[in-house]
Gaussian input, Z-matrix of N, CA and C with variables (Angstrom, degrees):
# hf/3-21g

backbone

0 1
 N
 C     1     B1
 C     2     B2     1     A1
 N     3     B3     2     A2     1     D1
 C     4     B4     3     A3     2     D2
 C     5     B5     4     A4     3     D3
 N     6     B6     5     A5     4     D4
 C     7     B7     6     A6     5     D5
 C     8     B8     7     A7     6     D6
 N     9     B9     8     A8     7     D7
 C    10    B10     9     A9     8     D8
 C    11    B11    10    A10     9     D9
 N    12    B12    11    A11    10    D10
 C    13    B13    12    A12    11    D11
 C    14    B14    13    A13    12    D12
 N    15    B15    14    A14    13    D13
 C    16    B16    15    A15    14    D14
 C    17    B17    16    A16    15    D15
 N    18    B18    17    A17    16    D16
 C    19    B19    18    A18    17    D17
 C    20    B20    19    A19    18    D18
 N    21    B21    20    A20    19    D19
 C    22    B22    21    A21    20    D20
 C    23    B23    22    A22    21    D21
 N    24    B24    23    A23    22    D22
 C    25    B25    24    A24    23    D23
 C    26    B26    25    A25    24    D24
 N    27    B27    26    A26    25    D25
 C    28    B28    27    A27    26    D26
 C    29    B29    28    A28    27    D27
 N    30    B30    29    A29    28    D28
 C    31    B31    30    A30    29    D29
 C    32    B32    31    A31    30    D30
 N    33    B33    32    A32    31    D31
 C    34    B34    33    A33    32    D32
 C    35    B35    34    A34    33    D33
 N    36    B36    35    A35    34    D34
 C    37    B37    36    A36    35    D35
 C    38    B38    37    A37    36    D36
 N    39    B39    38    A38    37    D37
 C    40    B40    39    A39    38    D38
 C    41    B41    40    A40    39    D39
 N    42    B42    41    A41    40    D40
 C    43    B43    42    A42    41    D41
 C    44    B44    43    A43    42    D42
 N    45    B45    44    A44    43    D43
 C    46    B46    45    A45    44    D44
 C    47    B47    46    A46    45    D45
 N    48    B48    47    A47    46    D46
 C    49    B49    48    A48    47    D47
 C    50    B50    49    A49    48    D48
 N    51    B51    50    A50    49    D49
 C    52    B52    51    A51    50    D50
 C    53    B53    52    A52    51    D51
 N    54    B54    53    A53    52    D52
 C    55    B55    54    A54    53    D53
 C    56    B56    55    A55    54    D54
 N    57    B57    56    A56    55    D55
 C    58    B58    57    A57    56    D56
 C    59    B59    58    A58    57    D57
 N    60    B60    59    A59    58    D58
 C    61    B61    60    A60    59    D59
 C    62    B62    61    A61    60    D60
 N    63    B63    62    A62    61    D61
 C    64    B64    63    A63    62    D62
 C    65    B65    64    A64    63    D63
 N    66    B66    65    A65    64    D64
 C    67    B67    66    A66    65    D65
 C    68    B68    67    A67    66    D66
 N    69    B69    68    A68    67    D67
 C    70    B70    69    A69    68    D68
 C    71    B71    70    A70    69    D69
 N    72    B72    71    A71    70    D70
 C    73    B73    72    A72    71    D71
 C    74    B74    73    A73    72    D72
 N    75    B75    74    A74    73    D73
 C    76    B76    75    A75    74    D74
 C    77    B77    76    A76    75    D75
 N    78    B78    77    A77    76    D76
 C    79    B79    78    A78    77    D77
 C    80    B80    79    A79    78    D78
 N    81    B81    80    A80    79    D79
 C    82    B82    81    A81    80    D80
 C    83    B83    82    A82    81    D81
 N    84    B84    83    A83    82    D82
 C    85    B85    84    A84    83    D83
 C    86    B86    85    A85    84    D84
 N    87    B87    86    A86    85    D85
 C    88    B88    87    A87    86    D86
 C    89    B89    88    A88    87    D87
 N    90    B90    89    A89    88    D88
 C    91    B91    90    A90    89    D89
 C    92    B92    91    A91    90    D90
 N    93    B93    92    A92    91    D91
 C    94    B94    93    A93    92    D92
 C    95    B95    94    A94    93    D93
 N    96    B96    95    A95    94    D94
 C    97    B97    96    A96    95    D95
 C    98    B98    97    A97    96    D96
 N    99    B99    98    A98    97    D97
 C   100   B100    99    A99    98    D98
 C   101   B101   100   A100    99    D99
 N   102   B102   101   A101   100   D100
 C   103   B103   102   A102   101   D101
 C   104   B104   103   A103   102   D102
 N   105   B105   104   A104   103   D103
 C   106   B106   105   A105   104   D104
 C   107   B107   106   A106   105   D105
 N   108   B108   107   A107   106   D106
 C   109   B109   108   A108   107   D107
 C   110   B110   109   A109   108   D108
 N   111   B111   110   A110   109   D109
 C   112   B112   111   A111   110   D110
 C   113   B113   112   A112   111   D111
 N   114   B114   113   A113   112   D112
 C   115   B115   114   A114   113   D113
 C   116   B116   115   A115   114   D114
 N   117   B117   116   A116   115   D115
 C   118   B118   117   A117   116   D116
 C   119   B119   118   A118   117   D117
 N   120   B120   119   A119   118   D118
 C   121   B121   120   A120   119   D119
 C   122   B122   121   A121   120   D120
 N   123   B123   122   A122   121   D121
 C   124   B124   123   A123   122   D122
 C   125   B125   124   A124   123   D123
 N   126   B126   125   A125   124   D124
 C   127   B127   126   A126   125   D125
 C   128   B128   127   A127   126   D126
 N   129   B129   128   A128   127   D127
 C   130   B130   129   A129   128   D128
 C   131   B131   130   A130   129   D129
 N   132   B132   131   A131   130   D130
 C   133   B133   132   A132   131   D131
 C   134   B134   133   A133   132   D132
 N   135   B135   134   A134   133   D133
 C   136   B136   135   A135   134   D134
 C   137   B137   136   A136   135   D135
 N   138   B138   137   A137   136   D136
 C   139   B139   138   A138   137   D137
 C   140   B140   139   A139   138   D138
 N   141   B141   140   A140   139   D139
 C   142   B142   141   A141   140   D140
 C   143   B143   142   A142   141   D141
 N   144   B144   143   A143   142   D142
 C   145   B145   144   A144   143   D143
 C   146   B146   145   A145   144   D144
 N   147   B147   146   A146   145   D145
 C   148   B148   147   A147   146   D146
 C   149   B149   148   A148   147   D147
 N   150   B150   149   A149   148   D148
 C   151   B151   150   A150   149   D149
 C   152   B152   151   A151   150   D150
 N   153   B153   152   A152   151   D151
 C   154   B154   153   A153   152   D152
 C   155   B155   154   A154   153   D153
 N   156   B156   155   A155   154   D154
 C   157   B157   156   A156   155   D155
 C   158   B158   157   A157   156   D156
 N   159   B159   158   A158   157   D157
 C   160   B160   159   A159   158   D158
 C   161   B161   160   A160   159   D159
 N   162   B162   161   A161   160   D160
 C   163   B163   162   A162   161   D161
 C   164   B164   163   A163   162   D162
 N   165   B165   164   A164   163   D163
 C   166   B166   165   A165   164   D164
 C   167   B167   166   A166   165   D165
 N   168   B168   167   A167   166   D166
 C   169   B169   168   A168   167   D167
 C   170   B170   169   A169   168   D168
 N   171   B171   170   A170   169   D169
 C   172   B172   171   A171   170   D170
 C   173   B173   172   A172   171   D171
 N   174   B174   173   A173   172   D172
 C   175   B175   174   A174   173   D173
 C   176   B176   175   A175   174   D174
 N   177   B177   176   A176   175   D175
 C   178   B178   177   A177   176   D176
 C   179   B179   178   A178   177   D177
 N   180   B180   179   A179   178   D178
 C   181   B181   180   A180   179   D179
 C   182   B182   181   A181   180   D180
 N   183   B183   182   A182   181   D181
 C   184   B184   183   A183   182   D182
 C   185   B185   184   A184   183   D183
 N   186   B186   185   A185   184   D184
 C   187   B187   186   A186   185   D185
 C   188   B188   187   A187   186   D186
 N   189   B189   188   A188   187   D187
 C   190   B190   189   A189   188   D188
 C   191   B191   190   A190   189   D189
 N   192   B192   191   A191   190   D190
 C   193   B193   192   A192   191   D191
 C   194   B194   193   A193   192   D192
 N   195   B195   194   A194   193   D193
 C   196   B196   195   A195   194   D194
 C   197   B197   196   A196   195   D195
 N   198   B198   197   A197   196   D196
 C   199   B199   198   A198   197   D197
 C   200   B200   199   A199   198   D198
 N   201   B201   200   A200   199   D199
 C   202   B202   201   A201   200   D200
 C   203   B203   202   A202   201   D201
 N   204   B204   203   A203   202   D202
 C   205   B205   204   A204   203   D203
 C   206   B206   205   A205   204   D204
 N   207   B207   206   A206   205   D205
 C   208   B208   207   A207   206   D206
 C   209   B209   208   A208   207   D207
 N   210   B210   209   A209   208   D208
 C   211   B211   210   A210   209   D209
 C   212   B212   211   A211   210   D210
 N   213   B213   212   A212   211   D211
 C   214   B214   213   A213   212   D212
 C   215   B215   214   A214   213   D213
 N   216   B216   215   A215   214   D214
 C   217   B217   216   A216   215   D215
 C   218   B218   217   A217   216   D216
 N   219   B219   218   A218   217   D217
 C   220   B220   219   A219   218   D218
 C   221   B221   220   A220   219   D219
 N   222   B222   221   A221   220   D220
 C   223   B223   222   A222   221   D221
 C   224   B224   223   A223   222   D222
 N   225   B225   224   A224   223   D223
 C   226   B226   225   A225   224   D224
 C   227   B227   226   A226   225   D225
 N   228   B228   227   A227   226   D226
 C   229   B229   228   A228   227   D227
 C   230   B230   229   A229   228   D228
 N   231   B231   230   A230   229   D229
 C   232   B232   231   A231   230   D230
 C   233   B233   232   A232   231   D231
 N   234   B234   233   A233   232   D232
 C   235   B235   234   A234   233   D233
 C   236   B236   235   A235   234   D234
 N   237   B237   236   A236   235   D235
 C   238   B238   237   A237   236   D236
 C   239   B239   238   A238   237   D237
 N   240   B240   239   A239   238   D238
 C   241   B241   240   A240   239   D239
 C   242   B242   241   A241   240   D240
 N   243   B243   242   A242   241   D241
 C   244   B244   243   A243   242   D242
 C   245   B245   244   A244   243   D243
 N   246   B246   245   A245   244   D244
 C   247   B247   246   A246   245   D245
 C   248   B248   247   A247   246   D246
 N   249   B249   248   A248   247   D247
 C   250   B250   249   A249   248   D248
 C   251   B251   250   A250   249   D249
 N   252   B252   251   A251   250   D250
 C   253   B253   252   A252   251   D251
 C   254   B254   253   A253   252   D252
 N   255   B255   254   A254   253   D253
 C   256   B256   255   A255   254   D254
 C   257   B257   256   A256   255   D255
 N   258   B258   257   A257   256   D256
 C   259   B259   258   A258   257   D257
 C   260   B260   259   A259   258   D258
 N   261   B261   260   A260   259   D259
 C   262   B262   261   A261   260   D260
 C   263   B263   262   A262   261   D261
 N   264   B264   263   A263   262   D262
 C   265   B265   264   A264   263   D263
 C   266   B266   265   A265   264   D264
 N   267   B267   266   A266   265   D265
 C   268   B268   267   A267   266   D266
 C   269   B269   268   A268   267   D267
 N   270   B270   269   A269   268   D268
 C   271   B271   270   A270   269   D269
 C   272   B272   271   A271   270   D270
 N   273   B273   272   A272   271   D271
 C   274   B274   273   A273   272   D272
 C   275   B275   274   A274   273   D273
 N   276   B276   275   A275   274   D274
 C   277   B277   276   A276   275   D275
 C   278   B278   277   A277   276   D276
 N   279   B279   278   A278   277   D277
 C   280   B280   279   A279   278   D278
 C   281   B281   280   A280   279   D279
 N   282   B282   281   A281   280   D280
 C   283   B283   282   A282   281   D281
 C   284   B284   283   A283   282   D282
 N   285   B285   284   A284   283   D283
 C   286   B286   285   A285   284   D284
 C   287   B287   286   A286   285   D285
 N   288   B288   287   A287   286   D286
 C   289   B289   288   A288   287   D287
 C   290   B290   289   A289   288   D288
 N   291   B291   290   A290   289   D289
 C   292   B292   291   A291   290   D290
 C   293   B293   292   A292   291   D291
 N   294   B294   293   A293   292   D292
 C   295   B295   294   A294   293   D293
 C   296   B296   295   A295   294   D294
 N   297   B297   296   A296   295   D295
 C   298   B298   297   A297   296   D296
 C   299   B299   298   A298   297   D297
 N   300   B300   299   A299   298   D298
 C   301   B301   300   A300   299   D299
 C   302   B302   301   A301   300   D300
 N   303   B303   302   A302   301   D301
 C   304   B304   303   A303   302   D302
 C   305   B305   304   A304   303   D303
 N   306   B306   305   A305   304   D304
 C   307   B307   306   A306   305   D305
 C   308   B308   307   A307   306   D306
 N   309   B309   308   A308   307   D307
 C   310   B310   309   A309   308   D308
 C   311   B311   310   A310   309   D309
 N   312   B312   311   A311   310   D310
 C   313   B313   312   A312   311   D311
 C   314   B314   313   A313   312   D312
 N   315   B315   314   A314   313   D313
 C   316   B316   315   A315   314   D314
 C   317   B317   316   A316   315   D315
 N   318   B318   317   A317   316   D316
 C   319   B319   318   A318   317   D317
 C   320   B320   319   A319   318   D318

   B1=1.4490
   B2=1.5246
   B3=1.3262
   B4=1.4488
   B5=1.8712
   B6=1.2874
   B7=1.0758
   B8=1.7549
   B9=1.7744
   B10=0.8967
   B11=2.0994
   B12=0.8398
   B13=1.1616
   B14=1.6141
   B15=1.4673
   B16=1.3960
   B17=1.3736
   B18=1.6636
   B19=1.3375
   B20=1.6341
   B21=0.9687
   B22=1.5821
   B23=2.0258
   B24=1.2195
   B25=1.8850
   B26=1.7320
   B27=1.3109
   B28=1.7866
   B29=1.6579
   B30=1.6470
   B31=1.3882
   B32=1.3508
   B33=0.9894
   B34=1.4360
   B35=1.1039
   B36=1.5327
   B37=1.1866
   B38=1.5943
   B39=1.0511
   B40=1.7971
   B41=1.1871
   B42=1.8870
   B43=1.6401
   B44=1.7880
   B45=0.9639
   B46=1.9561
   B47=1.7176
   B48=1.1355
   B49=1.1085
   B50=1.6316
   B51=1.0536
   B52=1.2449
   B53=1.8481
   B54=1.1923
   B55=1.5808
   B56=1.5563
   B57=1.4070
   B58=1.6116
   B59=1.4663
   B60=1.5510
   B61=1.5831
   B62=1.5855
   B63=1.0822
   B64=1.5296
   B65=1.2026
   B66=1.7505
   B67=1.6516
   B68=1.5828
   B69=2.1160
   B70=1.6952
   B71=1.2189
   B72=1.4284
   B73=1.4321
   B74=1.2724
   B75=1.3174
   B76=1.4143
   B77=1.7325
   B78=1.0255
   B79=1.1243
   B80=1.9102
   B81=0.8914
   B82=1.6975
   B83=1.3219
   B84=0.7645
   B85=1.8165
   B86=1.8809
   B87=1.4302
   B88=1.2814
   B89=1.7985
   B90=1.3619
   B91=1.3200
   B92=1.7284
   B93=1.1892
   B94=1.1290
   B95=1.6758
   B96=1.7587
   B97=1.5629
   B98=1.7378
   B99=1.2616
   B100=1.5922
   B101=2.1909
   B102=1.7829
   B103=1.6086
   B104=2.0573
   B105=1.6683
   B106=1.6725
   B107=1.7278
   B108=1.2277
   B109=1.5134
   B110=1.0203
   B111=1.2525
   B112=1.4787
   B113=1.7485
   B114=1.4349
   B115=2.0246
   B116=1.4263
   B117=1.9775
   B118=1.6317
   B119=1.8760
   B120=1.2907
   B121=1.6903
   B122=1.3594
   B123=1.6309
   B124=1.5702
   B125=1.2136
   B126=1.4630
   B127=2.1157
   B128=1.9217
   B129=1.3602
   B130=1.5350
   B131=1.2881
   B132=1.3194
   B133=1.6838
   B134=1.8717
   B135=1.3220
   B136=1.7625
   B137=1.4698
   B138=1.6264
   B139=1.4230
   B140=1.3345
   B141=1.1393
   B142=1.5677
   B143=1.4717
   B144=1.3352
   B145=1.4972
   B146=1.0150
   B147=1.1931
   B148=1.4715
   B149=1.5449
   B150=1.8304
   B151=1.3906
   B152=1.7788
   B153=1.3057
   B154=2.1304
   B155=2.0843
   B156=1.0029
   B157=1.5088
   B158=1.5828
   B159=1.2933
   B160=1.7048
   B161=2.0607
   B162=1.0490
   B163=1.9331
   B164=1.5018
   B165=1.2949
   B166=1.4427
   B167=1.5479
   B168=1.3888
   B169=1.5574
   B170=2.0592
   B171=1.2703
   B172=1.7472
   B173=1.4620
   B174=1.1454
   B175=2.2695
   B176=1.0669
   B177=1.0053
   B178=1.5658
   B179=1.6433
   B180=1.5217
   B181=1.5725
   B182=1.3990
   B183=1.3033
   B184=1.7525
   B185=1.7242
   B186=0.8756
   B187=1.9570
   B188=1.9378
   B189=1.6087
   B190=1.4381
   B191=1.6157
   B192=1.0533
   B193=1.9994
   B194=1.5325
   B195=1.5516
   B196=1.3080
   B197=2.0877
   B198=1.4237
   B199=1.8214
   B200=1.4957
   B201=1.3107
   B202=1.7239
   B203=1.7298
   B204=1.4280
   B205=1.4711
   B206=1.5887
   B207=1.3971
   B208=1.2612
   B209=1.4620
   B210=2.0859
   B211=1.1275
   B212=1.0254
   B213=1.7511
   B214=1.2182
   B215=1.7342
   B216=1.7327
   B217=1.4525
   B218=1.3737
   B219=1.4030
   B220=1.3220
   B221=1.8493
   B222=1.6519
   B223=0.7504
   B224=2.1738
   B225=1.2739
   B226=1.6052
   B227=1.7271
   B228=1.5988
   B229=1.8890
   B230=1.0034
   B231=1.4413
   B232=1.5142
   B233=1.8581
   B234=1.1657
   B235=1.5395
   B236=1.9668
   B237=1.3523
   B238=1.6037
   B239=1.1641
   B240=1.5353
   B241=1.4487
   B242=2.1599
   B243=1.6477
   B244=1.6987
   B245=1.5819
   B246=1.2858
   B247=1.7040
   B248=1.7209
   B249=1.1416
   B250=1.3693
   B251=1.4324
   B252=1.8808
   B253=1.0756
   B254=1.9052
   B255=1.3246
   B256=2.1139
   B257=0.9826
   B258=1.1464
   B259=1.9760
   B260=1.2255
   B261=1.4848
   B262=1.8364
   B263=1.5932
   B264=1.7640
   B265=1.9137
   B266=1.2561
   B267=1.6850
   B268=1.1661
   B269=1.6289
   B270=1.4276
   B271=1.4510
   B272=1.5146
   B273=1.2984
   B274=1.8981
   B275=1.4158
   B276=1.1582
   B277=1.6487
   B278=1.3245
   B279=1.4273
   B280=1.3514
   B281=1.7701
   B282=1.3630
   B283=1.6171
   B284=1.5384
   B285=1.9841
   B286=1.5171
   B287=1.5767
   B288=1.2565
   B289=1.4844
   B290=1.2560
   B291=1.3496
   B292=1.4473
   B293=1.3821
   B294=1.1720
   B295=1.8492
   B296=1.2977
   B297=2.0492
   B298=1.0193
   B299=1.3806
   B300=1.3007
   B301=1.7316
   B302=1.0307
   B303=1.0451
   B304=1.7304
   B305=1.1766
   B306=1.5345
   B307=1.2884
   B308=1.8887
   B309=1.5262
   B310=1.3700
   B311=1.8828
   B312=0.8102
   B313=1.9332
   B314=1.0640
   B315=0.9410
   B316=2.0427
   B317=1.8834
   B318=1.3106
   B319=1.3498
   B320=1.2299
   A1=108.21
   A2=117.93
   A3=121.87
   A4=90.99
   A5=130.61
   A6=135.35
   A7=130.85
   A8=123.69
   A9=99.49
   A10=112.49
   A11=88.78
   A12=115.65
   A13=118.15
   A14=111.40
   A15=118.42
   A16=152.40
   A17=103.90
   A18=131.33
   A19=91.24
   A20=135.27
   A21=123.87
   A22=80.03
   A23=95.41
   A24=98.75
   A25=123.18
   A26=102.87
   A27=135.47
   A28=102.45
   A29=98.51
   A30=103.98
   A31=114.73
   A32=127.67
   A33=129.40
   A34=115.58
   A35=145.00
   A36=159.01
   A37=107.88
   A38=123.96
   A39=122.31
   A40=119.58
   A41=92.63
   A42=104.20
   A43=98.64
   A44=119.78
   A45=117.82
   A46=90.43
   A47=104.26
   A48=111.34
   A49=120.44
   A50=97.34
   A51=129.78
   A52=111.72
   A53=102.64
   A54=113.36
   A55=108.23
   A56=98.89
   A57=93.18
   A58=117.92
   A59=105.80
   A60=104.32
   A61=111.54
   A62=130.82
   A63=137.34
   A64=125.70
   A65=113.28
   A66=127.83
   A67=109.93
   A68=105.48
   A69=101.32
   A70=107.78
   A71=95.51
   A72=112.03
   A73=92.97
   A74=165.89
   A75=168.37
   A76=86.75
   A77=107.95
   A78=115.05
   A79=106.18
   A80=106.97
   A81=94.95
   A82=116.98
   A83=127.77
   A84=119.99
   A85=102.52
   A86=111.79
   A87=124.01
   A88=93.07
   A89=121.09
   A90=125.14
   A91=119.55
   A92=116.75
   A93=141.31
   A94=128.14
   A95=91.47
   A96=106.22
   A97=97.90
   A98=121.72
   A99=114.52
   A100=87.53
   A101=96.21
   A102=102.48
   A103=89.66
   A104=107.91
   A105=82.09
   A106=124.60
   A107=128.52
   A108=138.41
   A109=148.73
   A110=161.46
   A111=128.53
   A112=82.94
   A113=82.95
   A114=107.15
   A115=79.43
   A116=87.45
   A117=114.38
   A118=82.55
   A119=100.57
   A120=100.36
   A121=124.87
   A122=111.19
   A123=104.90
   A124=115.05
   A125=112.82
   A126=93.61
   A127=86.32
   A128=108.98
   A129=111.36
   A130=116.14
   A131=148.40
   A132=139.80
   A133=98.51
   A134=92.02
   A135=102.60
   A136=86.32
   A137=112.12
   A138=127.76
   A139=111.36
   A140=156.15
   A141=150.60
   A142=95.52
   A143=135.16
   A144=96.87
   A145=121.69
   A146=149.14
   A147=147.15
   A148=102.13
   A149=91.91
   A150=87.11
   A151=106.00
   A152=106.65
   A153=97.18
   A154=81.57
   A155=126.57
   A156=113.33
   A157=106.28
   A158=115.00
   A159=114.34
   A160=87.73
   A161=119.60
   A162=131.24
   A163=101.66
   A164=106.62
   A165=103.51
   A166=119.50
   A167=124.26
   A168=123.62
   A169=74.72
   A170=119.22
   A171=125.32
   A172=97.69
   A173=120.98
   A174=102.11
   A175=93.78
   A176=130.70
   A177=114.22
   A178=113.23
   A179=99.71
   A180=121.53
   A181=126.10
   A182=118.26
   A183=105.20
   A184=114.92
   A185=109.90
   A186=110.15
   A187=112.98
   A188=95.69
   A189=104.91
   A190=82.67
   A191=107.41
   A192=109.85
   A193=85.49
   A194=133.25
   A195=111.36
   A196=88.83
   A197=88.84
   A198=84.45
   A199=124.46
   A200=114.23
   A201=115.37
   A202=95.87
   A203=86.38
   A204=98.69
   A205=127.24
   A206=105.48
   A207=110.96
   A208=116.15
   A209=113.95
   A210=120.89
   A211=110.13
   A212=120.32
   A213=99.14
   A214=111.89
   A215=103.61
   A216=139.63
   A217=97.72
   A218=124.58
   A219=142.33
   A220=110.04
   A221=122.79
   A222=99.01
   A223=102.59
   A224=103.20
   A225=84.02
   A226=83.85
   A227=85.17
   A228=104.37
   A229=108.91
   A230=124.20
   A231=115.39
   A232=94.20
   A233=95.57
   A234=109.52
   A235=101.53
   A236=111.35
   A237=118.80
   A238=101.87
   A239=103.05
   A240=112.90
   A241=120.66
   A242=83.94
   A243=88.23
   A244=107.68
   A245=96.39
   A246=95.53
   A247=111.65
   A248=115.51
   A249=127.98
   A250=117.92
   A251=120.35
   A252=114.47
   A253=84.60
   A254=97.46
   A255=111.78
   A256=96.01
   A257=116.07
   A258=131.32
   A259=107.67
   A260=139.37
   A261=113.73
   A262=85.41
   A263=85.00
   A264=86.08
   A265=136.66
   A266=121.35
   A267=114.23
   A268=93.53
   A269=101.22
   A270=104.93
   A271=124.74
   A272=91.27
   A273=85.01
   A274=119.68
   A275=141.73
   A276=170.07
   A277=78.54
   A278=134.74
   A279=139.83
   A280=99.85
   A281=104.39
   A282=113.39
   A283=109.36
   A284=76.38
   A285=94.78
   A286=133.73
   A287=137.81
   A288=136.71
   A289=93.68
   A290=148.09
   A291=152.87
   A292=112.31
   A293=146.13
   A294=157.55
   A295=74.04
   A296=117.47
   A297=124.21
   A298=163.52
   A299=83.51
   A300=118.40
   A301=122.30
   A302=144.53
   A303=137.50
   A304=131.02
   A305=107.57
   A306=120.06
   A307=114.11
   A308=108.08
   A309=90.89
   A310=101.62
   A311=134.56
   A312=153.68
   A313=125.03
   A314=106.16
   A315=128.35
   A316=79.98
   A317=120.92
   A318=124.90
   A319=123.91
   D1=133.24
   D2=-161.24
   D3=-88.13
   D4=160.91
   D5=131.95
   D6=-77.29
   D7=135.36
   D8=-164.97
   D9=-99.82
   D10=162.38
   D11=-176.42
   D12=-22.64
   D13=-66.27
   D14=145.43
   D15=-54.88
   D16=11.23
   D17=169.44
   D18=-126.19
   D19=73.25
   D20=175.46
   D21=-130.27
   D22=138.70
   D23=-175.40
   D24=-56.25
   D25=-44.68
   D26=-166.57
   D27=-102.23
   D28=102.54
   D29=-172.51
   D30=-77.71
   D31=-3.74
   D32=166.58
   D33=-88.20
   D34=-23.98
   D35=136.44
   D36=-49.87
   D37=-23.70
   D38=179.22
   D39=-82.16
   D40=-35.46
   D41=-177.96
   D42=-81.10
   D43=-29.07
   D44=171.46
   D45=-46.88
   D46=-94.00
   D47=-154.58
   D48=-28.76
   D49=-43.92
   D50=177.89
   D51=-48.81
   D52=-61.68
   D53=166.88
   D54=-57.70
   D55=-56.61
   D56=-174.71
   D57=-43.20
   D58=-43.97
   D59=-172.10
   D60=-86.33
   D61=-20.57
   D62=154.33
   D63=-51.17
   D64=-12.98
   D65=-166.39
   D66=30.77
   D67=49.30
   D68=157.15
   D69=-111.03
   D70=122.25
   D71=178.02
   D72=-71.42
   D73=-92.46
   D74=-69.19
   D75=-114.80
   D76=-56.30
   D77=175.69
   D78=-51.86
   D79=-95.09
   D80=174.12
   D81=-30.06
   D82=-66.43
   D83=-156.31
   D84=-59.71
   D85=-25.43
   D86=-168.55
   D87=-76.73
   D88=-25.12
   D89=174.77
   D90=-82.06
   D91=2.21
   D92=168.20
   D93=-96.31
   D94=135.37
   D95=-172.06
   D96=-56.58
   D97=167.68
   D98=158.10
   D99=-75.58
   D100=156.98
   D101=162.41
   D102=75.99
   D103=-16.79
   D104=-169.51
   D105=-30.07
   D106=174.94
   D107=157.71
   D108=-103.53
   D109=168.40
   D110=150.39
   D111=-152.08
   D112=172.07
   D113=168.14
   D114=-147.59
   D115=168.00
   D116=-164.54
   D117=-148.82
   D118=120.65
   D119=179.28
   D120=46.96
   D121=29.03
   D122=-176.81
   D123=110.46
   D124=-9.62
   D125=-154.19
   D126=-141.88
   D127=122.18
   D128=178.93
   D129=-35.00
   D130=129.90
   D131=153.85
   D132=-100.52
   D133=161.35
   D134=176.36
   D135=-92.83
   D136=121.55
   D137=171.35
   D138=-58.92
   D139=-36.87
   D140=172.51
   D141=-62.97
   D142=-62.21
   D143=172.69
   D144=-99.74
   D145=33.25
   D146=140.34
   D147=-47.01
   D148=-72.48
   D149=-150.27
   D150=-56.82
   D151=-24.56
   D152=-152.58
   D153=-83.44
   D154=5.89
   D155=171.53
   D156=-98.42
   D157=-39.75
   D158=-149.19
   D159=-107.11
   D160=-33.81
   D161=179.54
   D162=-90.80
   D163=-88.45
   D164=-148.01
   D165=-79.21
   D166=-19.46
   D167=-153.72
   D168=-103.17
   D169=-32.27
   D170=-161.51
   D171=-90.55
   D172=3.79
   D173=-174.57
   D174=67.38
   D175=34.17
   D176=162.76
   D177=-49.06
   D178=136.15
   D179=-179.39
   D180=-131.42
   D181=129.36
   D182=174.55
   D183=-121.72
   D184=92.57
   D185=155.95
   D186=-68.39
   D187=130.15
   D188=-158.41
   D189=-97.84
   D190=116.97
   D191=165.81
   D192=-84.88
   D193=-69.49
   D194=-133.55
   D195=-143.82
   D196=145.04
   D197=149.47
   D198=-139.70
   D199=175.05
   D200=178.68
   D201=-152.69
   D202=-179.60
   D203=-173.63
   D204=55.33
   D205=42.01
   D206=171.68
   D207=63.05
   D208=23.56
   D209=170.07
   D210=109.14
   D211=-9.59
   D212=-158.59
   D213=-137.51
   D214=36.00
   D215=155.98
   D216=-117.78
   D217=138.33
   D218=173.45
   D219=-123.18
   D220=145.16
   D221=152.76
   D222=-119.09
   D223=166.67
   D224=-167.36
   D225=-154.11
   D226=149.20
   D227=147.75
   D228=-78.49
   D229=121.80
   D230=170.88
   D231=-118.30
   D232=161.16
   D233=-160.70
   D234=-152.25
   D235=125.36
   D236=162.24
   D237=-152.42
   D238=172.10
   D239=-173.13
   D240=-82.86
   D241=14.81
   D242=177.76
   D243=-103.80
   D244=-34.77
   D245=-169.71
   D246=-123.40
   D247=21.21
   D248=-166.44
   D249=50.69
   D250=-123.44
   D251=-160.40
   D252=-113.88
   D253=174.10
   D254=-173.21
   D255=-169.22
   D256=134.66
   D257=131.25
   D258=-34.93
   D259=116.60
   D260=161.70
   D261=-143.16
   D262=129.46
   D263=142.37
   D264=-65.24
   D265=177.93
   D266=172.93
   D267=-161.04
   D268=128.36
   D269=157.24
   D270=-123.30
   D271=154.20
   D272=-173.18
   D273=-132.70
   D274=131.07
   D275=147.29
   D276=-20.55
   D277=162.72
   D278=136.62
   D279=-152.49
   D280=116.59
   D281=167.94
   D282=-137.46
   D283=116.51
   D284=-167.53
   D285=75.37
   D286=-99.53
   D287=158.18
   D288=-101.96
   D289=-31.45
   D290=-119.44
   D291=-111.97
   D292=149.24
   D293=-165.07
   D294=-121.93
   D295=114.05
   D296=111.09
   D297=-27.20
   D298=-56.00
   D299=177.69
   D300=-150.40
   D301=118.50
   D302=131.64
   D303=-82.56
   D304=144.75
   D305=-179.98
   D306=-116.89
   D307=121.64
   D308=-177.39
   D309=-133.76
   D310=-168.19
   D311=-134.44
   D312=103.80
   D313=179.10
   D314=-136.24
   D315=-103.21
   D316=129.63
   D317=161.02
   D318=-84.87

C-alpha cells in the first residue's frame, strides 16, 4: 500500500515529490539549493540533466511505499517511460525549505 503524497512527513520532500509527479519543472528547480547535487546508484550525475532525462522528458513518477528519517529517506516505485517500473530509494539533504542533495538507486 503506497502512502499518499500529502501525508509524506518533510514538506520539502512532499513538495519534491509532488513536482516530480506533476512533471513541474519550475516548480522543482525552484525547490532547489543553487550548486544542489544528486547521485543515481552511487556515482554523481549533473542534476539539470539527470533530472529532464530520467523525470521530466521520461513521465517520471513516484509511488511512496515507505518512509524513514523523519521523511526524508523514501522508499518508492518509480516508473518512466525509459526504464519502466523499479524499486528506488531516495534520500534527501534538506537545508532550510531547499533539497541539497539527493540520493537515488534501485533497492
Amino acid at each position: 500500500m503506497s502512502i499518499q503524497v500529502n501525508r509524506l512527513s518533510d514538506p520539502t520532500v512532499r513538495a519534491f515529490v509532488t513536482a516530480v509527479n506533476a512533471h513541474d519543472k519550475a516548480a522543482f528547480e525552484a525547490l532547489l539549493t543553487p550548486g544542489a547535487t544528486m547521485s543515481d546508484d552511487g556515482s554523481d550525475r549533473d542534476v539539470a540533466d539527470w533530472t529532464e532525462r530520467e523525470i521530466f522528458s521520461s513521465n517520471g513518477h513516484m509511488d511512496i511505499e515507505s518512509e524513514s528519517d523523519g521523511g526524508r529517506g523514501l522508499l518508492v516505485t518509480y516508473r518512466n517511460d525509459t526504464w519502466g517500473e523499479m524499486r528506488t530509494r531516495w534520500r534527501f539533504t534538506v537545508d532550510g525549505d531547499k533539497v541539497s542533495r539527493f540520493e537515488t538507486g534501485q533497492a
